[in-house]
C-alpha positions in Angstrom: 0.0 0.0 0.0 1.2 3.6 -0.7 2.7 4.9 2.5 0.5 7.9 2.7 -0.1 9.0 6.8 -3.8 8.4 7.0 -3.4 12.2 8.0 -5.6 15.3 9.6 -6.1 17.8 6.7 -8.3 20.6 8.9 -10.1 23.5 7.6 -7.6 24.2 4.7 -8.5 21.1 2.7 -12.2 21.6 3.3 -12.5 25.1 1.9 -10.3 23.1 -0.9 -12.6 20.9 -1.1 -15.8 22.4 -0.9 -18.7 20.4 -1.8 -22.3 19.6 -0.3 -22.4 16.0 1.3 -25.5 13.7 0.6 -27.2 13.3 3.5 -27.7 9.9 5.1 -31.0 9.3 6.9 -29.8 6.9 9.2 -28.6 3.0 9.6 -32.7 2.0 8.7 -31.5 2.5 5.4 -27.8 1.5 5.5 -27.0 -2.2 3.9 -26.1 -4.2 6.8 -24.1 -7.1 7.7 -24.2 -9.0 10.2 -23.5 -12.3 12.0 -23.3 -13.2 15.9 -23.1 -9.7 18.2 -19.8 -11.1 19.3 -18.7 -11.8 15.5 -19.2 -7.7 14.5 -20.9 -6.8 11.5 -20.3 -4.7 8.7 -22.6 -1.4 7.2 -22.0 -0.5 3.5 -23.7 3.4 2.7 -23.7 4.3 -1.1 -21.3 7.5 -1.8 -23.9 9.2 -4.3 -23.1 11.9 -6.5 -23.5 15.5 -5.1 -25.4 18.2 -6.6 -26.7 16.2 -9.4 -30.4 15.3 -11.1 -31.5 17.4 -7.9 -30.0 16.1 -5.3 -29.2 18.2 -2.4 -30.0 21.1 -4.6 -31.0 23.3 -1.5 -27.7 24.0 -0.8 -27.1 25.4 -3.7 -27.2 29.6 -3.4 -30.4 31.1 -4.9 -29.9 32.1 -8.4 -27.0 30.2 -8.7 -27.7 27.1 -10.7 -24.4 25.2 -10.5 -24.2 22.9 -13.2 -24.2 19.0 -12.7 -20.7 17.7 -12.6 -19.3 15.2 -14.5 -18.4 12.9 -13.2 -19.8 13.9 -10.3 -18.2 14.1 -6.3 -19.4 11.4 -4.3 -20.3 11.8 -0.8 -22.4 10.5 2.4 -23.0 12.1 5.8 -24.4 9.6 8.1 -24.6 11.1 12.2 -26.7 8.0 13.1 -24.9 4.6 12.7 -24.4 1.6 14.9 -21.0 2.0 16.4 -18.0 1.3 13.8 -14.2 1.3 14.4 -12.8 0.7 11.4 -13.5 2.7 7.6 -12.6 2.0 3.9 -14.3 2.7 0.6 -15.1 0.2 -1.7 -16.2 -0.4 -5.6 -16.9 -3.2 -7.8 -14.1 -4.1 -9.9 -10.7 -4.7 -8.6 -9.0 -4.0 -11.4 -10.5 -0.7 -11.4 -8.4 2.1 -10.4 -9.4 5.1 -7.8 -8.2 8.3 -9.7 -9.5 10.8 -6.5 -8.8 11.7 -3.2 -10.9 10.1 -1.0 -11.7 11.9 2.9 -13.3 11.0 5.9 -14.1 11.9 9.5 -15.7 10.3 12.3 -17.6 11.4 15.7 -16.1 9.3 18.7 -18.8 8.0 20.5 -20.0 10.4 23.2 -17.4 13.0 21.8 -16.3 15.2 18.7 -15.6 14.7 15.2 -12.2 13.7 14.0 -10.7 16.3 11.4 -10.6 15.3 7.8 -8.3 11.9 7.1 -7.7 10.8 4.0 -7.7 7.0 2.5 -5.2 5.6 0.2 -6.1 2.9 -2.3 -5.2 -0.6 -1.8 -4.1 -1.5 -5.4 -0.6 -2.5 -4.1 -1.4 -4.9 -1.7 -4.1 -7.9 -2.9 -3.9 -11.7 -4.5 -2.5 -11.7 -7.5 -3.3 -10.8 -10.9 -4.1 -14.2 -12.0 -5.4 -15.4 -8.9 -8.8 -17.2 -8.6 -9.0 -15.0 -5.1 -8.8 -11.6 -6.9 -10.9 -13.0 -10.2 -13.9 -14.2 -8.6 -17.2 -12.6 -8.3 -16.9 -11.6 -4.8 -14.0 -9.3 -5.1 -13.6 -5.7 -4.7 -11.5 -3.0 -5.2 -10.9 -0.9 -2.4 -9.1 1.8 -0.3 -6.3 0.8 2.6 -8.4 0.9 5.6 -8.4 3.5 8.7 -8.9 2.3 12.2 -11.0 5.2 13.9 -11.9 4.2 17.4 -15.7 3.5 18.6 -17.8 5.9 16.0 -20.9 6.2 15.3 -21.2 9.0 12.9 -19.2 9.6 9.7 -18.7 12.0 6.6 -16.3 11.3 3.6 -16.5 12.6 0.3 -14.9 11.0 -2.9 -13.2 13.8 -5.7 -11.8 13.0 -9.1 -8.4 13.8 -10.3 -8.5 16.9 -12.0 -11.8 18.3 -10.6 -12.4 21.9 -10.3 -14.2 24.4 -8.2 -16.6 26.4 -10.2 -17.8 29.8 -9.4 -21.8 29.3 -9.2 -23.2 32.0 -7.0 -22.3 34.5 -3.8 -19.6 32.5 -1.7 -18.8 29.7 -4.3 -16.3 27.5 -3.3 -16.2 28.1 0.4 -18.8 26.6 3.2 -20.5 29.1 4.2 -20.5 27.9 7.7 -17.1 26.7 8.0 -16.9 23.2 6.7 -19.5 20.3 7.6 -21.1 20.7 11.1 -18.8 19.5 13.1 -21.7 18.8 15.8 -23.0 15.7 13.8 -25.3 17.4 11.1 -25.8 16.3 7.7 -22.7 17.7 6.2 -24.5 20.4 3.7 -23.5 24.0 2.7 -25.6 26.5 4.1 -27.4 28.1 1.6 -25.1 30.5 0.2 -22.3 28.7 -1.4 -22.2 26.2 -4.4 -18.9 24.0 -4.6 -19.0 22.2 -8.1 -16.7 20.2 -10.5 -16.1 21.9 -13.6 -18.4 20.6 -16.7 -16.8 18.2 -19.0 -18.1 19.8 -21.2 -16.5 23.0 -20.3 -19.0 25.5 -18.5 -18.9 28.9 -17.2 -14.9 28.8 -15.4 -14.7 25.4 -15.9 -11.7 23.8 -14.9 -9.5 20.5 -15.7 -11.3 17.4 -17.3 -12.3 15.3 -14.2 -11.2 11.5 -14.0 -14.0 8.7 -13.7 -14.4 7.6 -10.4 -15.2 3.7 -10.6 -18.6 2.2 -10.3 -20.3 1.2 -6.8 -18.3 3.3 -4.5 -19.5 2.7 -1.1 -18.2 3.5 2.4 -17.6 0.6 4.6 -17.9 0.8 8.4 -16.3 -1.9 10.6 -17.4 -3.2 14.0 -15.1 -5.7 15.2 -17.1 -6.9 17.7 -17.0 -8.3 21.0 -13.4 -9.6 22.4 -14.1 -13.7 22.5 -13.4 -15.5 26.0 -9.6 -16.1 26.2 -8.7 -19.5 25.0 -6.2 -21.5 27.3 -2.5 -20.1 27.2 -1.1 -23.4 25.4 -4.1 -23.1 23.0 -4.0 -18.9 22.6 0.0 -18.8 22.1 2.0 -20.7 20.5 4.9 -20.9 22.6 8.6 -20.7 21.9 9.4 -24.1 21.3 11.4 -26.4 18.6 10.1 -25.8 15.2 8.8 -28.8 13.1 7.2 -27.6 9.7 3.7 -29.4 9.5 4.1 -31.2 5.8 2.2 -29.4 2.9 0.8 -30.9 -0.1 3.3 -33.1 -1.7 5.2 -33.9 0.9 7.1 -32.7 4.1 7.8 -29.3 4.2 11.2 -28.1 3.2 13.9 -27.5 6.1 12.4 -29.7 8.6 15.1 -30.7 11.3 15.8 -34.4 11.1 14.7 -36.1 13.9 15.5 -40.3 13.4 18.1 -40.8 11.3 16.8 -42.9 7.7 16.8 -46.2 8.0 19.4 -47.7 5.7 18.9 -51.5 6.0 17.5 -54.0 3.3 13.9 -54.0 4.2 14.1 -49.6 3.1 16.3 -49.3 0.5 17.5 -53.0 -0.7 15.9 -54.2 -3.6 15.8 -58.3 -1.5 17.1 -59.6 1.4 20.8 -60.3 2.5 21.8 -64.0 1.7 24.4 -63.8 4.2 24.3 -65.6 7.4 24.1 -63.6 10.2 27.7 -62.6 12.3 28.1 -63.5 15.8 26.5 -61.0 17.9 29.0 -58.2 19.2 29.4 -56.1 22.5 28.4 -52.7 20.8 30.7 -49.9 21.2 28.6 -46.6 20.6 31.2 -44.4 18.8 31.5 -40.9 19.3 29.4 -38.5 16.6 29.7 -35.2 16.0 27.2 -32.5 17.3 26.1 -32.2 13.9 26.2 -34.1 11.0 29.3 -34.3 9.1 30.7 -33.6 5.5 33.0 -36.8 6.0 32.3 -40.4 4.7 32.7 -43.0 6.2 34.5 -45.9 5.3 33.8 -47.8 2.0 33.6 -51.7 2.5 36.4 -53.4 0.5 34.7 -54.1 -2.4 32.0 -52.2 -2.7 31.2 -49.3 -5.4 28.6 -47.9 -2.6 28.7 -44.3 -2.2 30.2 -42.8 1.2 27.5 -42.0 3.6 27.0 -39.0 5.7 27.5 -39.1 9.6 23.7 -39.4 11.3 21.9 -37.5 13.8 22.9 -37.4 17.0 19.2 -38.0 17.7 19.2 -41.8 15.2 18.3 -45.0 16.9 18.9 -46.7 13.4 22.1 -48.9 13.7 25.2 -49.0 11.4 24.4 -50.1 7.6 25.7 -53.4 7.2 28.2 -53.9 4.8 26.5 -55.9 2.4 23.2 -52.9 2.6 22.3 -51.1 -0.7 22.8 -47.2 -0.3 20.1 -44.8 -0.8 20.0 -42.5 -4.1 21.8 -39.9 -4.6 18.4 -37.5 -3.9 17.7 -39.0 -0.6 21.6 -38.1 0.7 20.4 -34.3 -1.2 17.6 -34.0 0.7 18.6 -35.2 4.4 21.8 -32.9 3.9 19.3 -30.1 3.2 17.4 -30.7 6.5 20.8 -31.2 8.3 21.7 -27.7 7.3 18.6 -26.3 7.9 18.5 -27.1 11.3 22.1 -25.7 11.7 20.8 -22.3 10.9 17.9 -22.3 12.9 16.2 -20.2 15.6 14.0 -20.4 18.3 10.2 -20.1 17.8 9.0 -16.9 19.0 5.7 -16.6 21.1 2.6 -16.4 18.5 -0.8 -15.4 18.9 -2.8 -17.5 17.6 -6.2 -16.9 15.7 -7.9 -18.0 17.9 -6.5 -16.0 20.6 -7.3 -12.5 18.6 -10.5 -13.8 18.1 -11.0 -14.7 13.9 -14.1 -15.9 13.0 -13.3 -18.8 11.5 -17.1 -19.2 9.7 -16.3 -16.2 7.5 -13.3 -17.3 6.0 -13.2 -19.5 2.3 -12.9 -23.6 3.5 -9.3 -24.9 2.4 -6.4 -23.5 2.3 -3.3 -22.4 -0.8 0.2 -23.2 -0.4 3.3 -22.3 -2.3 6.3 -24.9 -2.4 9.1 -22.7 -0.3 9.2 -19.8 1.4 11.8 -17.7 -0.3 10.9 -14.1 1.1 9.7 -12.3 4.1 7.8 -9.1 3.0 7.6 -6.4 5.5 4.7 -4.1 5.1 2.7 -1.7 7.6 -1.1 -2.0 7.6 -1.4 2.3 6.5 -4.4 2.0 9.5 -2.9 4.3 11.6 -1.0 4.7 14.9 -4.2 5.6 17.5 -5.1 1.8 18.6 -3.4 0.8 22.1 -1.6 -2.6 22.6 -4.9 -3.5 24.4 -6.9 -3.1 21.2 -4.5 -4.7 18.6 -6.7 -7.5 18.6 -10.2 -5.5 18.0 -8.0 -3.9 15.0 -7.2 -7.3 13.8 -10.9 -8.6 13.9 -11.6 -5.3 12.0 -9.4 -5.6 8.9 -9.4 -9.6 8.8 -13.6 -8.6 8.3 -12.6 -5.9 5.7 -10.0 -7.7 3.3 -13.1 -10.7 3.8 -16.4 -9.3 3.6 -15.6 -5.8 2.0 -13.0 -6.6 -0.1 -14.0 -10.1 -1.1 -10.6 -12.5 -0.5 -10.6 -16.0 0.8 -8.8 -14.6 4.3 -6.9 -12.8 6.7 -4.0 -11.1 3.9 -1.0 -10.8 5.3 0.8 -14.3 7.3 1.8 -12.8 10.3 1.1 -9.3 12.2 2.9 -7.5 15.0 1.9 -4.9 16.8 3.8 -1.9 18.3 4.2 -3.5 22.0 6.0 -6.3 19.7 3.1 -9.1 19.8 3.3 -11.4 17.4 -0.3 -12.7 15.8 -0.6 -15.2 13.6 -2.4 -13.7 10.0 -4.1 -16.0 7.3 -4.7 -19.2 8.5 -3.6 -22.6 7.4 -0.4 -23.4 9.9 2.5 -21.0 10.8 5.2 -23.6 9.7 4.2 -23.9 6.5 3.8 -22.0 3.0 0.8 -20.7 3.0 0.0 -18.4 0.6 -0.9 -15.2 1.4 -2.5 -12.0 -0.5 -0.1 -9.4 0.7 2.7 -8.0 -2.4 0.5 -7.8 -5.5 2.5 -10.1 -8.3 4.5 -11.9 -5.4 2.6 -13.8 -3.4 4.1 -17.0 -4.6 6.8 -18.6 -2.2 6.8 -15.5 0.0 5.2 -14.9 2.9 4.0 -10.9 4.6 4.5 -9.4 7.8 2.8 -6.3 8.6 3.4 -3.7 11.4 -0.2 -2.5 12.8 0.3 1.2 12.0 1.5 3.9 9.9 5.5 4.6 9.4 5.8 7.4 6.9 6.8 9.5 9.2 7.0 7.7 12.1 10.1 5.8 13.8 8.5 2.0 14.5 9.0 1.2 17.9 11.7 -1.0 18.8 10.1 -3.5 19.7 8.1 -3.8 16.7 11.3 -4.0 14.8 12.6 -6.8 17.3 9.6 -8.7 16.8 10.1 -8.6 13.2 13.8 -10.4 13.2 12.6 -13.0 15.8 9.8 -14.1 13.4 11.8 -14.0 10.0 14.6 -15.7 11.9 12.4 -18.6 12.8 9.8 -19.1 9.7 13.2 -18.4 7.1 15.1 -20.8 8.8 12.3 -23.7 8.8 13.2 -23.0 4.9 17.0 -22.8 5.0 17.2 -19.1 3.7 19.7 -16.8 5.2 18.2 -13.6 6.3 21.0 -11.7 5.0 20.7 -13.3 1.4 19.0 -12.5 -1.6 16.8 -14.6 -3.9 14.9 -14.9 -7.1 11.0 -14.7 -7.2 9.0 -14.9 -10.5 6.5 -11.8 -10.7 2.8 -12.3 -11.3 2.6 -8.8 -12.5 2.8 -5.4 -11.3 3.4 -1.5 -11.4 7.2 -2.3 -11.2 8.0 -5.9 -13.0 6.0 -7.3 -15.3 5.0 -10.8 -15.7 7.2 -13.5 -15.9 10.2 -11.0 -14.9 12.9 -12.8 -12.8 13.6 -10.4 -10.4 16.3 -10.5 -7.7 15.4 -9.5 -4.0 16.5 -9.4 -0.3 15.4 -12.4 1.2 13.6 -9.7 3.7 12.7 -7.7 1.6 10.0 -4.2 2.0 7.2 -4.1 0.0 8.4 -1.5 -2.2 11.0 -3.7 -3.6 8.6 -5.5 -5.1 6.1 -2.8 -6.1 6.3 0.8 -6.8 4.8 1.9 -3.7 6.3 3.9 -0.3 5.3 0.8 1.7 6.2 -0.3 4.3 7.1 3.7 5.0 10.4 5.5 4.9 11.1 5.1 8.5 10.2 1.4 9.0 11.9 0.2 6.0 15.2 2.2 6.8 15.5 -0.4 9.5 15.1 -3.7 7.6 19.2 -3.4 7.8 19.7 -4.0 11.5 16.1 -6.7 10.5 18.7 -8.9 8.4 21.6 -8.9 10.7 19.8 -9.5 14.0 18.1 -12.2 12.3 20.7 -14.2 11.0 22.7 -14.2 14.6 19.4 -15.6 15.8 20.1 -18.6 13.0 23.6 -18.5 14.6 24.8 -17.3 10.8 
C-alpha cells in the first residue's frame, strides 16, 4: 500500500474541497451485515453523487444554478450509525483504479468529530493478478483501511483527479459555515455557497477534465465486535518451542530438522534380502558423533562401489548399515543434507498469537487453504491503519481488517501471514499453519513462495517502535530458517505482474525484503523500511549465521 499517513487535513483542505455531502437518513437505510453480536458486523452506505439530477439542490445559493458535474463528487453524511471502528471505501471491480482523493471523518462515540483523514487505495497490496481469489465474483477493489476508534457518525466525500471548483453563485467555493457541522449534522452548505466540478463539457470557469471515479463506491464501516473468551494459554500462544514444519501438499515441508536418522537397512532401501548368514552378535561400542552431521564419509567396505555415507543425527536410533546394505540415491543423501543444514541455521520459535486468541471468526473465511512450495521471502509491510489503537486493542483492529479484506473486499482470508503490533506481539495472520507455505495475498504479483508481515500502524513519518522491529527479526529468523534461507541473502522470485515488473520478470530480492521492492509503492514507509538493515543482521545471529 502507498505509505500515505492516514493524515488530519483541517479546515484548509475543506475550503479546498468544498462540496455539499448527501445526506444519510440513518442506519434504517444502511446495507447491513451482520453475523453473531460477538462476531461484529459490517454497514456498506452508497457514496452518491453531489449536486446532481437534484439532489441536495437546497444547498445550492439562490440564483445560482451550478451545473451537474461530470463525473460527479461522491459523498455521504451519516450522524446515526451503529458503532463502527474501522472505515474504507469500496467499488466493484478490482481491477478498477481510484483516480480521486478520498476523505473521511468520524464522531467518537459520546465526543467530537475527527478532522478530515484521507484513504489511500489498496491497489498495491491484494492476490495476485491471475489469482482465482482476486478473479472471482466476490472481489472488490478498495481503499487501505483506517482504524478510527468507537464511532458512530461519519462523513467522507470521494473527488476526481483533475476536478475543479466552479464559481456558481455568492460564496462559491467556500462553506458558508465553515466546513460540515462539526456537531454531527448532515454535512450540507448552508445556503449561500455552491462547490462544483467543472463541466466536462466546459461551463462557465470550468476547470480540468475530471477523472472517472469507478462504479459502486460505497463507504464501509467496521465493528469488530466483542473480544471472544480467552482461549487457554497453550491453546491462545504458540509458545517458543522447537520448530517442526507441518508437511504441505506433496510432501514434508522443506527444512524440517531431522529427527531419526533414515533407515538404511534392506527392508528400506535393498531391492531383496541379505543371503548372508548372520555374524556372531558383538558387544556394541557406541562411537563418538559429532554434534552435527558431518561432511565426512565414512569408510567404503572393501569391495564395494557404494557411495560414502554421511555421519547421522545425534538423535538416530537406526544402527550402522551393514556392509553388504544397498545405499540410498543420490536424492535421498540431497535431501537429508538439506534438513541437516537447515536445522544448523535455525532459531528459536518466537511466542505467536494464535487466531484464535485475537478472536478470527473462522465461519467467514473460504474452506481450504493455498500453499506455495518454499518460502523464499519475508515481505515487511505496515497495515497504513494508523498509529491511535493501544496494545490492548490490537486484537479489536485485527478482527476489524481480517472482516474488511473478507467481507468488503472479497478475499478468501486474513491477507497478510503474520502481524505484529507496536508493543512487539506477534499474531498469527491468514490461517492454514504457521510452519508452512501458506500463501498469502499481501505483495501484488509476489505472493508465490513469499510470505507478509505487517506492522499495525503507519511509518511514513513515524520511527517504528523497537520492539516492533525486534519482533520482526525474531519471526523471520524462525519461519526463514524452517526454509534454510539466510536472512541476510538475496533470492529470485517470479513476478505475477505489477506496477514495477511485469510478468514472468525474474527479479532479484533481499530475502527480507519491503514491500516497495517488489512494487512501486512507499510501503512499508520510509522510517520502517530504513530499518530492515539492522532486520537482516539481528536475524541471522538468531540462525547462529
Amino acid at each position: 500500500m502507498r505509505a500515505y499517513l492516514a493524515s488530519s487535513i483541517g479546515v484548509a483542505c475543506t475550503a479546498a474541497l468544498a462540496l455539499p455531502l448527501a445526506v444519510y437518513p440513518g442506519p434504517a437505510h444502511a446495507r447491513a451485515e451482520r453475523t453473531a453480536a460477538s462476531s461484529g458486523s459490517t454497514q456498506s452506505l452508497p457514496l452518491l453523487p453531489l449536486v446532481a439530477d437534484g439532489l441536495d439542490r437546497g444547498a445550492v445559493a439562490p440564483g445560482g444554478d451550478a451545473p451537474a458535474p461530470a463525473p460527479a463528487d461522491r459523498g455521504v453524511a451519516a450522524s446515526r450509525v451503529r458503532p463502527f471502528s474501522l472505515v474504507g471505501v469500496v467499488w466493484d471491480q478490482p481491477s478498477a483504479d481510484l483516480h480521486g482523493r478520498v476523505q473521511v471523518r468520524t464522531r467518537a462515540v459520546g465526543g467530537e468529530w475527527s478532522p478530515w483523514r484521507e484513504l489511500v487505495p489498496y491497489g498495491d497490496e491484494g492476490p495476485d493478478p491471475d489469482s482465482p481469489e482476486l478473479r472471482g465474483v466476490r472481489a472488490h477493489g478498495g481503499t487501505a483501511p483506517l482504524w478510527v476508534g468507537d464511532s458512530d457518525g461519519v462523513q467522507a466525500r470521494v473527488r476526481p483527479e483533475g476536478a475543479a471548483v466552479t464559481g456558481g453563485g455568492a460564496g462559491a467555493g467556500a462553506d458558508a459555515g465553515g466546513g460540515a457541522d462539526a456537531g454531527g449534522g448532515a454535512g450540507v452548505d448552508a445556503g449561500g455557497g455552491a462547490a462544483a466540478d467543472a463541466s466536462a463539457d466546459g461551463g462557465p470557469g470550468a476547470g480540468a477534465r475530471s477523472a472517472a471515479l469507478p462504479s459502486g463506491l460505497r463507504l464501509e464501516l467496521i465493528d469488530p465486535g466483542e473480544a471472544p473468551a480467552p482461549p487457554p494459554p497453550d491453546r491462545a500462544v504458540l509458545r517458543a518451542l522447537p520448530a517442526h514444519p507441518a508437511p504441505t501438499a506433496g510432501g514434508a515441508a522443506p527444512g524440517a530438522r531431522p529427527s531419526a536418522g533414515p533407515s538404511w537397512g534392506p527392508s528400506r532401501w535393498s531391492a531383496r534380502p541379505s543371503l548372508r548368514p548372520p555374524r556372531p552378535s558383538r558387544p556394541s561400542v557406541k562411537p563418538s558423533w559429532p554434534s552435527r552431521w558431518s561432511a565426512k564419509p565414512s569408510p567404503r567396505p572393501s569391495g564395494s562401489s557404494a557411495k560414502p555415507l554421511p555421519y547421522p543425527s545425534t538423535h538416530s536410533t537406526q544402527p550402522t548399515p551393514p556392509p553388504g546394505a544397498i545405499t540410498p540415491p543420490p536424492s535421498a543423501l540431497a535431501e537429508e543434507a538439506a534438513k541437516a543444514n537447515a536445522a544448523r541455521y535455525s532459531a528459536p520459535r518466537p511466542s505467536i498469537v494464535t487466531r484464535a486468541g485475537w478472536g478470527a471468526d473462522e465461519k467467514i473465511r473460504e474452506t481450504g487453504h493455498v500453499y506455495s512450495k518454499t518460502v523464499k521471502v519475508a515481505f515487511i509491510h505496515h497495515t497504513v491503519t494508523g498509529n491511535k489503537y493501544s496494545c490492548l486493542q490490537a486484537p479489536s483492529v485485527l478482527r476489524s481488517i481480517y472482516r474488511y479484506h473478507v467481507k468488503s473486499l472479497g478475499w478468501r482470508d486474513y491477507g497478510y501471514n503474520f502481524t505484529i503490533d507496536k508493543c512487539g506481539k506477534i499474531y498469527e495472520g491468514r490461517s492454514g499453519g504457521v510452519t508452512k507455505a501458506v500463501r498469502g495475498a499481501h505483495t501484488l504479483g509476489f505472493n508465490t513462495n513469499s510470505m507478509g508481515v505487517a506492522v499495525l500502524g503507519t511509518f511514513s513519518a513515524k520511527k517504528p517502535p523497537a520492539k516492533a522491529v525486534k519482533a520482526i527479526a525474531k519471526l523471520t529468523a524462525w519461519k526463514l530458517g524452517l526454509f534454510n534461507r539466510n536472512p541476510r541473502g538475496t533470492t529470485h522470485l517470479v513476478s505475477g505482474g505489477g506496477n514495477k515488473y511485469k510478468k514472468g520478470a525474474n527479479v532479484k530480492l533481499h530475502v527480507i525484503a519491503g514491500h516497495r521492492d517488489g512494487f512501486a509503492t512507499e510501503c512499508p514507509g520510509k522510517d520502517l523500511y530504513k530499518k530492515l538493515g539492522s532486520v537482516r543482521k539481528t536475524a541471522a545471529r538468531l540462525q547462529g549465521r
